[in-house]
C-alpha positions in Angstrom: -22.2 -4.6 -31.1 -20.0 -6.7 -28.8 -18.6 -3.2 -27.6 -21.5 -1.5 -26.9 -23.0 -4.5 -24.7 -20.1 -4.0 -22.3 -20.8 -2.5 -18.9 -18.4 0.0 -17.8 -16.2 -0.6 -14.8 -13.4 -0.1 -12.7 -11.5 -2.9 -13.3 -8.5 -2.6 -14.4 -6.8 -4.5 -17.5 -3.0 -4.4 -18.7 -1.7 -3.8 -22.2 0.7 -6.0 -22.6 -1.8 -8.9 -21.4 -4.2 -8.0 -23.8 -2.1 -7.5 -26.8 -0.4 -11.1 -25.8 -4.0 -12.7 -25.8 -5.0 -10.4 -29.0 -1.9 -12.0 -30.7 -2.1 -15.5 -29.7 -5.5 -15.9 -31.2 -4.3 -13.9 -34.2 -2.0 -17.0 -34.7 -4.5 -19.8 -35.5 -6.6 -17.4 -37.4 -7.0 -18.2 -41.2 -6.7 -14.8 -43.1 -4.1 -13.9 -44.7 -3.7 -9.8 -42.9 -3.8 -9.8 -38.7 -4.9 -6.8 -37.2 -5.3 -5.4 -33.6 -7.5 -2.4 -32.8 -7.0 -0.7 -29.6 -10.3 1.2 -27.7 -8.0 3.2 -24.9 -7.4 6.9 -24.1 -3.9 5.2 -24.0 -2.7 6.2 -20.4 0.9 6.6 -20.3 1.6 4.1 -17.4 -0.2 1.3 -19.0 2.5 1.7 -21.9 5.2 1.5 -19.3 4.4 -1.5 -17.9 6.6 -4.2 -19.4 7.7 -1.9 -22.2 10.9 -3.6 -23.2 9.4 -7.4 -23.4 10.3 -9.3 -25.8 9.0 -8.9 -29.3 5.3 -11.1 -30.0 3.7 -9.3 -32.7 5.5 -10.1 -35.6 3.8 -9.5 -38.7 0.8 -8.0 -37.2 -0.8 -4.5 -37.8 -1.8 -2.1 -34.4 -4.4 0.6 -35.1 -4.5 3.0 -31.8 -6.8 5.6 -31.0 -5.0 9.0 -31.4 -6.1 10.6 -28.3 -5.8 14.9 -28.6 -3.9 16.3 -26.2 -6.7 18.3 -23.3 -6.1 20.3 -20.5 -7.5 17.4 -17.7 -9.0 18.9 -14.4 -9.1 16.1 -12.2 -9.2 15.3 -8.3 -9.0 12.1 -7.3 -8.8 10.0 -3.4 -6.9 6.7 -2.9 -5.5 4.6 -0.9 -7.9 5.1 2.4 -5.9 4.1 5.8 -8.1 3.9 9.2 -6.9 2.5 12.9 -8.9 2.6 16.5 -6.7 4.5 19.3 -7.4 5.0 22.4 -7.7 8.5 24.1 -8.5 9.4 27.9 -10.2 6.2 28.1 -12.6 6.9 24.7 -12.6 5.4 21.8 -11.1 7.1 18.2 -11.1 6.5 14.7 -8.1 7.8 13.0 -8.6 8.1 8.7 -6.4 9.5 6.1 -6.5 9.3 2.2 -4.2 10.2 -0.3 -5.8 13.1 -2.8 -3.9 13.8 -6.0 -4.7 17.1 -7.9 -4.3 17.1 -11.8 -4.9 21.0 -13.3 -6.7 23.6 -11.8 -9.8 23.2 -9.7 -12.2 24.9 -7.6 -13.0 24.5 -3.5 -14.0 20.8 -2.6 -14.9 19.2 0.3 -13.4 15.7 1.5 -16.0 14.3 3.7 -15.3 10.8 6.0 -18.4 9.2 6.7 -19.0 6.1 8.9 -22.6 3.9 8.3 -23.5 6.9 6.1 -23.3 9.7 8.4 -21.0 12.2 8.1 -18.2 12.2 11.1 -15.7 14.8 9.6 -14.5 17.5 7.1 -11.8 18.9 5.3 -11.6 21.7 2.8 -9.8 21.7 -0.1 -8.9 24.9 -1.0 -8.5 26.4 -5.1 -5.8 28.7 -4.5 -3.0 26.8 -2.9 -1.9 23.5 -3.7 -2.3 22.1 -0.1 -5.0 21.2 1.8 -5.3 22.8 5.5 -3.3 22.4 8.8 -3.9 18.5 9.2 -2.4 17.7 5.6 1.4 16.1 5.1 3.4 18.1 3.0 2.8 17.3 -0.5 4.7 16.0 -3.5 4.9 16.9 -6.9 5.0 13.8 -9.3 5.9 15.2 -13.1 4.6 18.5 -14.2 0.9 17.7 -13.8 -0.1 16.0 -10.7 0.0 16.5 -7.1 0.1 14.4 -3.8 -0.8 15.1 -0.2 -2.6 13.7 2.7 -5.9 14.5 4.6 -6.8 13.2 7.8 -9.9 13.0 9.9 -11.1 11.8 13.4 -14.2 10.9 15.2 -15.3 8.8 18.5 -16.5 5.5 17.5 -18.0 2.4 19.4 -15.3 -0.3 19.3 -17.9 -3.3 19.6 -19.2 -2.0 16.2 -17.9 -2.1 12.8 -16.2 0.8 11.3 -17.8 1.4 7.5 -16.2 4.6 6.3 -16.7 6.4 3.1 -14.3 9.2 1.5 -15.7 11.5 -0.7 -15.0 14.3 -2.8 -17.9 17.3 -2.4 -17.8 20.2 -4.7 -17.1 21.2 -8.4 -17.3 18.4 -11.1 -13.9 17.1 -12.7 -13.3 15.0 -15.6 -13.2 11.6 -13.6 -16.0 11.4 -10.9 -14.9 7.6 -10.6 -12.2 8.4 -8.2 -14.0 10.9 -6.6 -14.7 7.9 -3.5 -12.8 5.6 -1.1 -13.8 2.5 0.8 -13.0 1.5 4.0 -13.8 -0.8 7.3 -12.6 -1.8 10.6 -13.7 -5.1 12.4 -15.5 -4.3 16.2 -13.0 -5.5 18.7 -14.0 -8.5 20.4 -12.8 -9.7 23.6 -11.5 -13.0 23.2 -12.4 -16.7 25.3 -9.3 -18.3 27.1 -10.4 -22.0 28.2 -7.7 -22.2 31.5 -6.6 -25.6 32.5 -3.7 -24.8 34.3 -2.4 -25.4 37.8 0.2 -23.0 38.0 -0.5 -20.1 39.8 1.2 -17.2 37.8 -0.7 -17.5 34.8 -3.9 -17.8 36.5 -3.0 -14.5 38.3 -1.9 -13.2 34.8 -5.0 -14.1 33.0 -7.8 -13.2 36.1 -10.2 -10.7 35.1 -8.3 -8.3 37.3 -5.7 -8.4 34.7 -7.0 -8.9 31.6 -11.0 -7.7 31.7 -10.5 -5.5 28.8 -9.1 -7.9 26.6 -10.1 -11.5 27.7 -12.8 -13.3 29.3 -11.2 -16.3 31.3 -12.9 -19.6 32.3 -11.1 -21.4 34.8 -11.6 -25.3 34.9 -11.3 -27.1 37.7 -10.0 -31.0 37.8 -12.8 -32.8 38.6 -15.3 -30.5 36.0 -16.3 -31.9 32.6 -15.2 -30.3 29.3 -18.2 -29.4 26.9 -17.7 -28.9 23.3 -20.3 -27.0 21.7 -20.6 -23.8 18.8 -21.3 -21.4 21.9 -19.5 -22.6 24.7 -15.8 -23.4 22.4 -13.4 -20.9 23.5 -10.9 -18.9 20.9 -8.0 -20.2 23.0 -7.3 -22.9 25.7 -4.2 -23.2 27.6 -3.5 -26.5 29.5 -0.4 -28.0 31.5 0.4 -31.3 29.7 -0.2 -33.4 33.3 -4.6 -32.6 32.6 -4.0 -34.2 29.3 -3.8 -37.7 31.3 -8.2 -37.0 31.2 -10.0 -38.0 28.2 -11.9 -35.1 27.8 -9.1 -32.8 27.6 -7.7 -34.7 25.3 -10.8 -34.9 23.1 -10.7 -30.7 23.6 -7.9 -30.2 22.4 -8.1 -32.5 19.6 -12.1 -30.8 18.7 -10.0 -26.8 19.1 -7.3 -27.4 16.9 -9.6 -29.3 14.3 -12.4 -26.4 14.5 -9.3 -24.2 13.9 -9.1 -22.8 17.3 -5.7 -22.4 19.3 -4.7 -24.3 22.0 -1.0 -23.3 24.1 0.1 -26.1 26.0 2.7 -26.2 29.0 4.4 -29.4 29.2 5.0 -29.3 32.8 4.9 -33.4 33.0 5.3 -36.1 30.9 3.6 -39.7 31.5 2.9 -42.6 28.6 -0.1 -41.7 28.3 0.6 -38.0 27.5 3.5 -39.1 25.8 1.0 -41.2 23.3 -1.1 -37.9 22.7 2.2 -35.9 22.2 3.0 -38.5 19.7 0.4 -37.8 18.0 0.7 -34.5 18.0 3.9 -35.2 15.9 5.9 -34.4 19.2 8.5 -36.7 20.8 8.7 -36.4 24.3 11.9 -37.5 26.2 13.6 -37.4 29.9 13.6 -34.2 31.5 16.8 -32.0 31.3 19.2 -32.2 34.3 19.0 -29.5 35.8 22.1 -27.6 35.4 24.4 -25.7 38.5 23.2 -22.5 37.6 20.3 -21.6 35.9 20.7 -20.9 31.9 19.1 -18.2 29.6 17.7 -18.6 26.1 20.6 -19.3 23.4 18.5 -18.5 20.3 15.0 -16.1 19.8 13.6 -16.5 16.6 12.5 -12.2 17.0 11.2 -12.2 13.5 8.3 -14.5 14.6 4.7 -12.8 16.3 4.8 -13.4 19.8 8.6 -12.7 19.9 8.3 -9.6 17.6 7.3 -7.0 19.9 10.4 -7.8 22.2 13.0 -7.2 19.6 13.5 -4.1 21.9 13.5 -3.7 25.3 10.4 -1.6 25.8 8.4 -4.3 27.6 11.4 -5.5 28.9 14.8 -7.7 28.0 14.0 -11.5 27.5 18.0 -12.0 27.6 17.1 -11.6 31.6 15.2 -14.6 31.4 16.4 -17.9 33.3 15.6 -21.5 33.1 16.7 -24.3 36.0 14.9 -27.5 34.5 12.6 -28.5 31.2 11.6 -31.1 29.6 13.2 -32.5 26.4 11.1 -32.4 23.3 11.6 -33.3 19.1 9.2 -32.7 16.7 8.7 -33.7 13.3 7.0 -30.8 11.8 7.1 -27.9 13.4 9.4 -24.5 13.8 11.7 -23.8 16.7 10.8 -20.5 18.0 13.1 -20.5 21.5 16.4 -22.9 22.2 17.8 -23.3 25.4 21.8 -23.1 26.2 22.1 -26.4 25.4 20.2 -26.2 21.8 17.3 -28.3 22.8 14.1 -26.5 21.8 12.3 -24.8 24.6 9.2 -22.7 22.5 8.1 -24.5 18.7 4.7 -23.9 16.6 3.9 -27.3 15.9 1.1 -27.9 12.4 -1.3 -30.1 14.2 -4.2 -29.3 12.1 -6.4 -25.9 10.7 -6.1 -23.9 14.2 -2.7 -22.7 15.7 -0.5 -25.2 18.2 2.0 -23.2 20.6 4.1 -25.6 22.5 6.3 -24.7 25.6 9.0 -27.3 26.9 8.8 -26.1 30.7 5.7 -24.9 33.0 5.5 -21.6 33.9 6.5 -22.3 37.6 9.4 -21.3 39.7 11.2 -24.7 39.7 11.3 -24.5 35.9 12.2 -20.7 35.4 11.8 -17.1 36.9 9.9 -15.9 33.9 6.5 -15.8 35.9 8.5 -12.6 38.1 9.8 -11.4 34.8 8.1 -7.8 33.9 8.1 -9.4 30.2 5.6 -12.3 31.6 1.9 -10.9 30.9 3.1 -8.6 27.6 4.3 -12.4 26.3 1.3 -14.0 27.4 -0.8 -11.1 26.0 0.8 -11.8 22.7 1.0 -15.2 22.8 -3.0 -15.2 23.0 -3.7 -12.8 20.5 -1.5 -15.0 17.8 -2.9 -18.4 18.7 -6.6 -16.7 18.3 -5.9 -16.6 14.5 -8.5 -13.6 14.0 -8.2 -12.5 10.3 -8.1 -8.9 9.5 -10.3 -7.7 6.9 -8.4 -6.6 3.6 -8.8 -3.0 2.5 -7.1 -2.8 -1.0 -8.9 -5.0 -3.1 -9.4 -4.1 -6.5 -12.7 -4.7 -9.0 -12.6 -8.0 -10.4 -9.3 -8.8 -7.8 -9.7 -12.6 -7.6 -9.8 -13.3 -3.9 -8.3 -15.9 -1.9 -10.5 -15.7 1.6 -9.3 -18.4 4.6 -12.1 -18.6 6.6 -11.2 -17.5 10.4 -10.1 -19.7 13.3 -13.4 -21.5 15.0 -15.2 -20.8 11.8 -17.2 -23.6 9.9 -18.6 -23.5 6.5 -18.5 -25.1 3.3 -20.0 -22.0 1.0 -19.3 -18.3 1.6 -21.6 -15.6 0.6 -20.5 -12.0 -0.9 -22.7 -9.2 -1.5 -22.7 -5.7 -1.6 -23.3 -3.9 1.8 -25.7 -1.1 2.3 -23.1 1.0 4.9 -26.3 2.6 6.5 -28.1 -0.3 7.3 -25.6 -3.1 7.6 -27.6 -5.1 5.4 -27.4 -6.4 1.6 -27.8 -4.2 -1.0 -31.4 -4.3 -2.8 -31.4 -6.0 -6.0 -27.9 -6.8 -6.0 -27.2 -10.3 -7.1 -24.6 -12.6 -4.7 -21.6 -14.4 -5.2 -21.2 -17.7 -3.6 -18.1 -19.8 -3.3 -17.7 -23.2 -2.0 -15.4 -23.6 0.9 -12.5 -26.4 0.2 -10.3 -27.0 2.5 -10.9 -23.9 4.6 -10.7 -21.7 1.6 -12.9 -20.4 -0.9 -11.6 -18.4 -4.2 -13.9 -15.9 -5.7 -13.3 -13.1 -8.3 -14.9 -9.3 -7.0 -17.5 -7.5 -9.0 -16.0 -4.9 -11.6 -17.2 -1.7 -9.0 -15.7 -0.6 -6.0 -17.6 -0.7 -2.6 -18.4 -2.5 0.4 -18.9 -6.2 0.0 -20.3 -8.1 2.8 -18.9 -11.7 3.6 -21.4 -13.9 5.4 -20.8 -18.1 6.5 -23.4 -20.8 5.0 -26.1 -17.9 4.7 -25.8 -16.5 7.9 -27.5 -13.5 8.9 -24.8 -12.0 10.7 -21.5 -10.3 8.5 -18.5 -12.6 9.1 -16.1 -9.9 7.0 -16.3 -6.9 4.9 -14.4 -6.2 1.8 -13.2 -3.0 0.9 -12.7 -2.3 -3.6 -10.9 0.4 -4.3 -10.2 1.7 -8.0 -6.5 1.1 -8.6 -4.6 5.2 -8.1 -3.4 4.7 -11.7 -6.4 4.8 -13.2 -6.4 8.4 -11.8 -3.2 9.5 -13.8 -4.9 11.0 -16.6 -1.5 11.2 -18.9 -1.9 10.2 -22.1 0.4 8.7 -24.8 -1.2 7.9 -28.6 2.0 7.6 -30.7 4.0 5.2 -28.5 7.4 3.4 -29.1 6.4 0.2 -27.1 4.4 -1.1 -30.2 8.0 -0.3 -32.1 10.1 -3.4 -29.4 6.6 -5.6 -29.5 6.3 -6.0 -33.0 9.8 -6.0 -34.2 11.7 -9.1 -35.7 14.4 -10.2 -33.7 17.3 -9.7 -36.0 15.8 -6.1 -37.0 18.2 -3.6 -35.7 17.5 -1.0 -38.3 14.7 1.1 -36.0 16.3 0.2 -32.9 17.4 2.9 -30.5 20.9 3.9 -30.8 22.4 2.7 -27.1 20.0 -1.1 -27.8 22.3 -1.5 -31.7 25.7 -0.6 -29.5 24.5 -3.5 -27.0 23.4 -5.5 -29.6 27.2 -5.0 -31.6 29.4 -5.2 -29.0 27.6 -8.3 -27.8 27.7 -10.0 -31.3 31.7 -9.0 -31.7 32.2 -10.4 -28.1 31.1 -13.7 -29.4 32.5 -13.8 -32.8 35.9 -12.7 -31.3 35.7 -15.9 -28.7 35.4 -17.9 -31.9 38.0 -16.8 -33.4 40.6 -16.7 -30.5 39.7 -20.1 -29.8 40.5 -21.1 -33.3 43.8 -19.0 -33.5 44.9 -21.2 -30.4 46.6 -23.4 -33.0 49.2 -24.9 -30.8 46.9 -26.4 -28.2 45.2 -28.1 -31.3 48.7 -29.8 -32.3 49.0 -30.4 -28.7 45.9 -32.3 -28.6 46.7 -34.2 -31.5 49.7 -35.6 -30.4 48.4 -36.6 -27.1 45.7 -38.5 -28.8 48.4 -40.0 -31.3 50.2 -41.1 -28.5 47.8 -42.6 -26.7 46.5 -44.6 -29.7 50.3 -46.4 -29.8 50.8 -47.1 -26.5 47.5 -48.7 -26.6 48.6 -51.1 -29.6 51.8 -51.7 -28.0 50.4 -52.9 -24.8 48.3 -55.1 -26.9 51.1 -56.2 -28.8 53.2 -57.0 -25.7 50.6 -59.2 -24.0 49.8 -61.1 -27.2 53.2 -62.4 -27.5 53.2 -63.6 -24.0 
């Protein structure tokens, strides 16, 4: 009864889990025979996984399923890959998904669709075992299944979300479950820069001349008030350190970072009261470097990092070309050194100042501190820079059903409960008669497991309207290798006693031998050494008289 009143799903289980749970209750059970039974077509790669652990299930019986050996027709999609490009000035979508072909099939169809309407095609043809001109050359995995790629394009409107679908159109096979693929793309968003800077290269490099497609850039001016609201908050503000010395900056910067904003700050002066913010900050702020005789160039990059990454070659130009005449001196107590100077101080660190992202530059971007401002690596950094403070999360596409999910909720986000449901693709809106899941938000992030079928999932903040994120579950590929294996020999190594050798294979027994001889040889060249014992003896004999003698000696004194 308990089996038939389970649903079916996608979600995948693994063998050696379930037979280590089966066998730890079979432990505190009272009868006197333990027995598992195993429901399974017994796919061959859930066998192989952790096939040689150690032996738990001593003393108990396995009954399997034998599972007749079929000639499987099967076609199956996975592992659905999308990206935005840019062509002539018009916006693409580029999609591919793996197809793997098991047996022999008739003419199918894969179909992208985006929202539900159908964007693209690509035949599948019966008699060859590759699909047309835009497929990668294919693989063959085994005797019995087959890999390639098919990829599709379409023009797509990149302030709107991307919800594809990859289906499979055409004769029936023996597993219609794989027969569809999930995928998404966030809209592209231009992003808010709150400018509080002085310096006259990076308000030429962040002007709407410069960066209109990218960023919208508010300029404030010295004597304007800072508001802090839901609407007005930018994703990014960039400051010199000498507007700190205002109150409401300093209150901004404080509200960004908490809200999980980012905030880039030049440290172009240094003051005690800037110092005291600094401080708390967790950054020590001391005299300003002597300028040296001739200007110096960075000693250390750390390249691996995201806003030095994309320099690692010179593409967008050498940042060994870079020179620096003066900065100021900074330590910080919990942070990571991104850039050092010639001299090893610091000159770029990511300091943890709270939920949103803190990038802190020892010098202003000025001529009198360095020529980087002239430097053809100046705006591609700042570019970069921006986009990595921002914090934007990208949406994951590889979930599986019942994947538990660990969601951080994105910079200048505030909730305390998230909301997932399934998304209707066509409509962008919930799913009729679907049932939500709703997770509490601690500490910024909210853990939830996925329902047991693949789809879209929406993600929405405290009941908002809007979608905040879309999840993409995907069946795992491997449920999609329909090779099957009834009479196995893993059950042989998982229920075995430890000193059984007799059904061993042969290589595991010589192993086993020539470690057991190993040992019993070290014991008994250890206890051949007969001379070091008498050696020993003698010593301690030795010792033992000296040691009365001495006593002796100061006794009669």
């Amino acid at each position: 009864t308990a089996v038939r009143d389970i649903s079916p799903g996608a979600e995948r289980g693994d063998f050696v889990d379930a037979f280590r749970t089966a066998a730890e209750m079979l432990t505190n059970s009272l009868g006197a025979k333990r027995r598992i039974i195993l429901l399974s077509d017994s796919q061959t790669n859930q066998w192989s996984l952790d096939a040689n652990a150690p032996p738990f299930l001593k003393n108990i019986e396995v009954d399997t399923a034998h599972t007749a050996a079929t000639d499987i027709v099967n076609l199956a999609i996975s592992a659905p890959q999308a990206r935005r490009v840019t062509r002539d000035g018009e916006a693409w979508i580029e999609a591919g998904v793996t197809v793997s072909l098991q047996g022999e099939h008739g003419p199918h169809d894969i179909v992208f669709r985006d929202r539900g309407r159908e964007m693209d095609r690509v035949r599948l043809e019966p008699a060859s075992d590759q699909i047309e001109t835009n497929t990668e050359q294919q693989t063959i995995v085994g005797d019995a299944i087959t890999y390639g790629t098919a990829f599709a394009q379409w023009k797509a409107d990149p302030t709107e979300w991307t919800v594809g679908e990859i289906t499979l159109d055409g004769d029936t096979d023996d597993l219609a479950g794989d027969n569809r693929a999930f995928f998404s793309l966030p809209p592209i968003r231009k992003g808010k820069i709150e400018l509080i800077v002085d310096s006259m290269f990076l308000r030429r490099a962040l002007s709407p001349e410069v960066m209109s497609k990218r960023w919208d850039t508010n300029t404030i001016k010295e004597e304007s008030q800072i508001v802090r609201d839901s609407d007005s908050a930018p994703d990014v503000l960039c400051l010199e350190s000498h507007r700190l010395q205002a109150p409401d900056v300093r209150s901004a910067v404080r509200a960004d970072l908490s809200a999980g904003r980012g905030v880039i700050l030049f440290v172009n002066k240094i003051t005690p009261v800037i110092s005291g913010f600094l401080r708390e900050m967790g950054i020590e702020a001391e005299t300003s470097q002597q300028a040296p005789a001739e200007p110096a160039t960075f000693r250390y990059v750390y390249a691996e990092h995201p806003i030095f990454a994309p320099f690692r070659t010179t593409e967008l130009g050498n940042l060994a070309e870079v020179e620096f005449k003066n900065y100021r001196r900074l330590k910080v107590k919990d942070a990571t050194s991104l850039a050092f100077s010639a001299s090893g101080d610091p000159l770029v660190f990511e300091a943890n100042a709270g939920p949103g992202r803190l990038i802190v530059f020892g010098f202003s971007f000025d001529r009198n501190d360095t020529n980087w401002p002239i430097h053809p690596t100046f705006i591609p950094f700042i570019d970069q820079t921006l986009q990595y403070v921002r914090g934007e999360s990208k949406t994951e596409t590889f979930f599986q059903p019942g994947e538990s999910v660990v969601w951080n909720l994105p910079a200048g986000t505030q909730a305390k409960k998230i909301v997932v449901s399934p998304l209707d693709p066509s409509t962008m809106g919930i799913r009729k008669g679907s049932d939500p899941i709703i997770a509490d938000v601690d500490d910024r992030t909210a853990i939830f497991s996925l329902p047991s079928q693949p789809g879209h999932f929406s993600i929405r903040y405290d009941l908002a309207d809007s979608t905040g994120a879309i999840l993409d579950v995907n069946p795992s590929p491997l449920e999609s290798e329909l090779v099957f294996e009834s009479e196995t020999t893993v059950l042989d190594n998982w229920r075995r006693n430890l000193n059984d050798t007799e059904n061993l294979p042969t290589q595991t027994k010589n192993n086993q031998t020539n470690r057991a001889a190993a040992i019993s040889l070290s014991k008994m060249e250890a206890l051949q050494q007969l001379n070091w014992w008498y050696i020993l003896t003698a010593a301690m004999a030795l010792l033992i008289a000296e040691t009365i003698w001495g006593v002796h000696q100061r006794s009669e004194k």
